[in-house]
KOLTOR-300258 format. One record per residue (C-alpha): residue number from 1; x, y, z. Coordinates in nm, 3 decimals. Example, Ala and Ser with C-alpha at 12.3 -4.5 7.8 and 13.67 -1.06 7.14 Angstrom:
BEGIN
@num: 1, east: 1.230, north: -0.450, up: 0.780
@num: 2, east: 1.367, north: -0.106, up: 0.714
REM end
This chain:
BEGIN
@num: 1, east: 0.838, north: -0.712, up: 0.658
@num: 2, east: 0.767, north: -0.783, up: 0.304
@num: 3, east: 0.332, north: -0.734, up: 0.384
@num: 4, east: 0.416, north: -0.411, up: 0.552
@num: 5, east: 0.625, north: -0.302, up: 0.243
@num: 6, east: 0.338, north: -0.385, up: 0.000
@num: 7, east: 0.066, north: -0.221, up: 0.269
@num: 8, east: 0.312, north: 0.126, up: 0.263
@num: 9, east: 0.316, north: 0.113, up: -0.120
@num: 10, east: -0.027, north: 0.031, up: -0.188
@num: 11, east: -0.320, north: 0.340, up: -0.323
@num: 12, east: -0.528, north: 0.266, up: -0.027
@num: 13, east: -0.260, north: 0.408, up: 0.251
@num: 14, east: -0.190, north: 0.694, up: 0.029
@num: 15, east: -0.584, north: 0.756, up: 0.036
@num: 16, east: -0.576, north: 0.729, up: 0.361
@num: 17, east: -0.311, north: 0.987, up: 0.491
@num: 18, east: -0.384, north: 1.252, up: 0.286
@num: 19, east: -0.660, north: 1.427, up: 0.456
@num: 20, east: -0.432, north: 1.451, up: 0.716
@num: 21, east: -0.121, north: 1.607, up: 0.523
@num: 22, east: 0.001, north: 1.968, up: 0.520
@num: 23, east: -0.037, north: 2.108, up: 0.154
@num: 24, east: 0.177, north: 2.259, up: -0.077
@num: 25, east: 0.181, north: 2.469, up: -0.403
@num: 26, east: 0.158, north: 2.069, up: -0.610
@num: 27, east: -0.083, north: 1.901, up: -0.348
@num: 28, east: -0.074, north: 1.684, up: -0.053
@num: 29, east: 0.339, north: 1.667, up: 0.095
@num: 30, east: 0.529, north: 1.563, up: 0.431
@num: 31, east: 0.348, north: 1.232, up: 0.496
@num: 32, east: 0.584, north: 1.200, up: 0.810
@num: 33, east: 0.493, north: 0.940, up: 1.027
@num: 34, east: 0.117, north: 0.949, up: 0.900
@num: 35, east: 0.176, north: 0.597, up: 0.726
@num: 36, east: 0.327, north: 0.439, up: 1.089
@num: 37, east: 0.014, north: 0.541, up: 1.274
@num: 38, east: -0.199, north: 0.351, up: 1.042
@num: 39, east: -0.252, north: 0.051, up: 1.296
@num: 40, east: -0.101, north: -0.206, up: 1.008
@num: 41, east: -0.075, north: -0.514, up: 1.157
@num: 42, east: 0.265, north: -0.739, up: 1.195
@num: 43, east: 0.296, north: -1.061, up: 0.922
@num: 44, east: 0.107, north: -1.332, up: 1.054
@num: 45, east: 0.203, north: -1.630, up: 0.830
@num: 46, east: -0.155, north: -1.816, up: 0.964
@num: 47, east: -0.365, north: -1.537, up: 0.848
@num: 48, east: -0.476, north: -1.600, up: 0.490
@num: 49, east: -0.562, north: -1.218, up: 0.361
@num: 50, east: -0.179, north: -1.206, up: 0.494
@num: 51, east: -0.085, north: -1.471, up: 0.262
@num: 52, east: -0.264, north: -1.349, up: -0.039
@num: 53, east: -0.112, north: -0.996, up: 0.013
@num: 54, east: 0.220, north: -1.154, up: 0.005
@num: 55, east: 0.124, north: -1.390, up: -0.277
@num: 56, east: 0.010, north: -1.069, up: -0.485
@num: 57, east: 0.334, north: -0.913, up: -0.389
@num: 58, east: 0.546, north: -1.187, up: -0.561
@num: 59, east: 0.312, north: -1.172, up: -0.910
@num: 60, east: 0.321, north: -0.822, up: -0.853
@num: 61, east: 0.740, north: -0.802, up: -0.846
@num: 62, east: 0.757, north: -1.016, up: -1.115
@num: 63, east: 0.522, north: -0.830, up: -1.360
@num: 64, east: 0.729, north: -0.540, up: -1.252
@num: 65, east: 1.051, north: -0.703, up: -1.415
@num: 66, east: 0.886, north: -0.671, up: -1.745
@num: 67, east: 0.761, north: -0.297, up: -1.712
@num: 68, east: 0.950, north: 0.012, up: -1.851
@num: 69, east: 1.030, north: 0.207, up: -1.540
@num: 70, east: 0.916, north: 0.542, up: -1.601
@num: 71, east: 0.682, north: 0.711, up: -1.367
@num: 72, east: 0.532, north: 0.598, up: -1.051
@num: 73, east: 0.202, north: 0.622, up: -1.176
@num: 74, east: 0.265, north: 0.471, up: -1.521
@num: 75, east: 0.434, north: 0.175, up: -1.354
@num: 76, east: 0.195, north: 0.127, up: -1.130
@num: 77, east: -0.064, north: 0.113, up: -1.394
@num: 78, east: 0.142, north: -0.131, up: -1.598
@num: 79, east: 0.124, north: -0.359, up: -1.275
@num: 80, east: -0.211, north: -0.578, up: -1.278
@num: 81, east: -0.160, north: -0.706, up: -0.919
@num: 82, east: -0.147, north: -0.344, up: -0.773
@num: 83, east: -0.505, north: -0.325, up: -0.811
@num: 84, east: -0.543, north: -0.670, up: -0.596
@num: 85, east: -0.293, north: -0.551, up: -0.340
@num: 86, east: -0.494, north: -0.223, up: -0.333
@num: 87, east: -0.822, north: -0.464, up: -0.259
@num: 88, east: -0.656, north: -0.677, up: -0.006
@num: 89, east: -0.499, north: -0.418, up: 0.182
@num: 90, east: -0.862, north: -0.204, up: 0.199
@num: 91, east: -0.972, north: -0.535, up: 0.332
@num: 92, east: -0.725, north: -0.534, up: 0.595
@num: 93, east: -0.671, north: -0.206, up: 0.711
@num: 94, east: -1.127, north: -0.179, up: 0.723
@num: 95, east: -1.045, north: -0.503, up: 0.991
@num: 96, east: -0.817, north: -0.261, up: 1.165
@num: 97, east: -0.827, north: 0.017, up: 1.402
@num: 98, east: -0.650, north: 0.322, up: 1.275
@num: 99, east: -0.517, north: 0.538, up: 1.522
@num: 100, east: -0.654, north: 0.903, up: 1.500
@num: 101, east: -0.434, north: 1.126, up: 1.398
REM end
């Protein structure tokens, strides 16, 4: 559960959705289900880009203890292992087939 956690959370879902939300007055809104018919795979512990997501989860989680929360955004930023998670998961989710929305 913990992969498909980081996978929801990471820029690259988010990127991918959005074409596909309603808009509002501010943007992009009502992501729905969009992010659950992303074809994200279950946690296979004998996968390795499985393993390093989870791996940059845990340095991820623990930079986060030491990070102001303020914004998303500004936390995020403050979060070096985001941008790996962000790489993995592209990695992953390009090996996938996404369901059309």
């Amino acid at each position: 559960m913990f992969i498909e956690l980081l996978i929801a959370v990471s820029n690259v879902l988010d990127e991918r959705i959005k074409q596909y939300q309603s808009r509002g007055k501010f943007g992009p809104r009502d992501i729905c289900r969009l992010p659950f018919e992303q074809n994200i795979p279950e946690f296979d512990s004998k996968n390795e880009l499985h393993t390093q997501i989870a791996m940059a989860g845990l340095e991820a989680s623990a930079e986060a203890a030491k990070v102001e929360k303020t914004s998303r955004v500004k936390t995020r930023v403050a979060i070096p292992s985001m941008k790996k998670i962000d790489r993995l998961v592209l990695e992953l989710l390009n090996k996938q087939k996404s369901i059309s929305v």
